[in-house]
N, C-alpha and C positions, 0 to 999 in steps of 0.2 A: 332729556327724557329719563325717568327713574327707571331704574332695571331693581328688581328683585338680585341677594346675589347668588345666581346660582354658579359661579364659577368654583365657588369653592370645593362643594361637595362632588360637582363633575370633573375635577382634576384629580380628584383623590384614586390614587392606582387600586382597583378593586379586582384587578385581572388582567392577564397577558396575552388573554382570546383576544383574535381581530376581530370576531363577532359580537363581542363584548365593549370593544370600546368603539367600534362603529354604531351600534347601539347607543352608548352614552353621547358622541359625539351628533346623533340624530337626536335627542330627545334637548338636549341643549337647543338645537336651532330651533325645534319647535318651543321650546318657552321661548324664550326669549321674540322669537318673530311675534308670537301670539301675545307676546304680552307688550309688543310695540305695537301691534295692530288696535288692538281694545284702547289702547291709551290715547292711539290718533283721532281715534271713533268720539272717548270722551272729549276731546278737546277740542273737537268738532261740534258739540254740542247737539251731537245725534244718536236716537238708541238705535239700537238693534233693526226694528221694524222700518224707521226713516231710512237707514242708509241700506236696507233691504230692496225699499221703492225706488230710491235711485240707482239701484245695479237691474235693475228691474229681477229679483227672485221673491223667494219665500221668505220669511225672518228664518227658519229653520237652518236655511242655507249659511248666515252671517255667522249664525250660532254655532255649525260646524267649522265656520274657516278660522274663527277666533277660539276654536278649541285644540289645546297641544296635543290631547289625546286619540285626533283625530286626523286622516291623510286626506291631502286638500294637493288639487291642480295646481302647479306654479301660475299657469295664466289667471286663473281665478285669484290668487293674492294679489298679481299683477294690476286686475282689475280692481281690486276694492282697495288697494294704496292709489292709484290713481285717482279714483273717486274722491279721496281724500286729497289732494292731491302730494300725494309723497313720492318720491322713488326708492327702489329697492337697489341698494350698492352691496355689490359682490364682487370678492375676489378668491380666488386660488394659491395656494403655496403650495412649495416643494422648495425645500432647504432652502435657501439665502433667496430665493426668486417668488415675489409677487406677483399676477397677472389679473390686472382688475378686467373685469368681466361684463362691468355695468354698462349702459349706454351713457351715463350724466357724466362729461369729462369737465364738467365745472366744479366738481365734488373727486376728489383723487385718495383712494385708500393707500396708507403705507402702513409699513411694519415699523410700529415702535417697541425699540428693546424691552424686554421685561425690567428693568431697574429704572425707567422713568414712571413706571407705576408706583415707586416708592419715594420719587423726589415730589409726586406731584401729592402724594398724600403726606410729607414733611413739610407744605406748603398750605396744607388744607384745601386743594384742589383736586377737581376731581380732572382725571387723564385728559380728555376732550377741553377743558379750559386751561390745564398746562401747556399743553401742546399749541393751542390758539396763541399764547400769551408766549410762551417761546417764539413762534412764527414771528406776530406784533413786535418784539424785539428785535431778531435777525432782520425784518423789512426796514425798521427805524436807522439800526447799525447800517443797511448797504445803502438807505438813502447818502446817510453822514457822510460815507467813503466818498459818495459819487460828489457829494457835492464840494467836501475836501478837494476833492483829486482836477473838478472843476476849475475850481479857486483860484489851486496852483498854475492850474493852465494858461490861465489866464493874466497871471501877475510878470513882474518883470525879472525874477529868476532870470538867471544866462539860461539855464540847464529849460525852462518852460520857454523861451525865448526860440530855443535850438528845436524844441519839439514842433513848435508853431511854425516854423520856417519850413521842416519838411512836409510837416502835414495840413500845410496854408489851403488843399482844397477841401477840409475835410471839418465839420463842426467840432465847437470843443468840447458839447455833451457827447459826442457818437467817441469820439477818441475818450471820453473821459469813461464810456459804460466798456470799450476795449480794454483798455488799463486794468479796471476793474476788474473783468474776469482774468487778468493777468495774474494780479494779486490773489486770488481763490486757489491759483494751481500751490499741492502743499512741496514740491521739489523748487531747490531753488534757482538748480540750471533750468526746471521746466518755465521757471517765472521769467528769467533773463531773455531766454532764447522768444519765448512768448511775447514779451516786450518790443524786443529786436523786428520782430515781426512786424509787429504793428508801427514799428517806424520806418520800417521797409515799404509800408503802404500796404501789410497782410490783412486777413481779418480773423484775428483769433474764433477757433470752433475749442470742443472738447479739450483740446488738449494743446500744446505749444508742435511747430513744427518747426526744425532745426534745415531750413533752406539754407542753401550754400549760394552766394553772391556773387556774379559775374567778377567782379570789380574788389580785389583785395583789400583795400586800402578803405573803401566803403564799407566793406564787412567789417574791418578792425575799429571805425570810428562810429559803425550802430551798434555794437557791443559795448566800446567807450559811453557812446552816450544812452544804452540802456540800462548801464550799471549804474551811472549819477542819475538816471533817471528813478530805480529802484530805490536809491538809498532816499533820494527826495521823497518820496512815495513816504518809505517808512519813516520818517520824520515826522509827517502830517499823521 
């Protein structure tokens, strides 16, 4: 979708009233919605009057909602992006914490840094197809892992041999997507211990948990074989 750019001139510090830039920060969302709205409209291939008769109002009424200089019902854009059939995604900040707001959790808003607006225009990308095409990337990269760390599972390494023995009830994809999130923790006791886990027969969540093993001798030889396990890891 083309956007006009009004970011520019609505960033520019004009004043240190909160009445003032709550104002700015109000007349922003109205371009911007209105001028997402008109463009749905066009590429719907409907004027003003047509998509009037299908919200069942007046044309007058369409004409106010696609106007920024005008205060319009949230449910009434609700209903005329629907008609289109769009959704409206919203979210909230406050300092490092986002809280998306919308109902469509197939569509997830995050906060991307201000400095990838500059890597994606050193690319001649606009943000929303940097951001796709990094994703497309990082999915491609954690298939490769998964399907590496499969491989090995399954080959006749001692060290995959020793894996397989403990965790003979357990598939080698499930043990191999476990592993995986092992490798993602960025501490490297948290990786080991994480590891350890999973040959304990755990199921790694968020983060690694450092269980303590009945059986001394069993803990010192799933630490043994979590570290030849890592170091295999990072070889592949």
């Amino acid at each position: 979708m083309n956007k006009y750019n009004f970011q520019d001139w609505l960033t520019r510090k004009v004043s240190d009233e909160p009445e003032v830039i709550l104002a700015g920060k109000l007349e922003y969302l109205r371009l911007y919605l209105t001028d997402a709205m008109r463009e749905l409209r066009t590429k719907a291939g409907l004027t003003q009057a047509q998509l009037a008769e299908k919200l069942g109002v007046q044309q007058p009424a369409v004409s106010k909602l696609e106007s920024a200089l005008k205060d319009r019902e949230l449910e009434s854009v609700l209903e005329y992006l629907h008609t289109l059939g769009a959704d409206l995604l919203m979210a909230v900040k406050q300092g490092e914490e986002l809280y998306q707001v919308s109902d469509n959790d197939g569509m997830v808003l995050v906060d991307v840094p201000a400095e990838v607006i500059g890597l994606a225009s050193a690319q001649g990308m606009s943000l929303r197809e940097y951001v796709q095409a990094a994703i497309g990337h990082f999915s491609q990269k954690a298939v490769s892992v998964m399907e590496s760390v499969s491989a090995f599972l399954q080959s006749d390494d001692l060290v995959a041999v020793q894996v397989r023995e403990r965790l003979g009830g357990r598939s080698i994809d499930e043990i191999a997507a476990e592993l995986e999130r092992c490798l993602s923790f960025p501490d490297e006791d948290d990786r080991l211990f994480a590891v350890k886990n999973v040959l304990a027969g755990s199921v790694t969540g968020g983060g690694s948990t450092r269980d303590a093993s009945d059986n001394n001798d069993d803990e010192i030889e799933l630490l043994d074989l979590a570290e030849s396990l890592l170091e295999k890891l990072a070889e592949i």
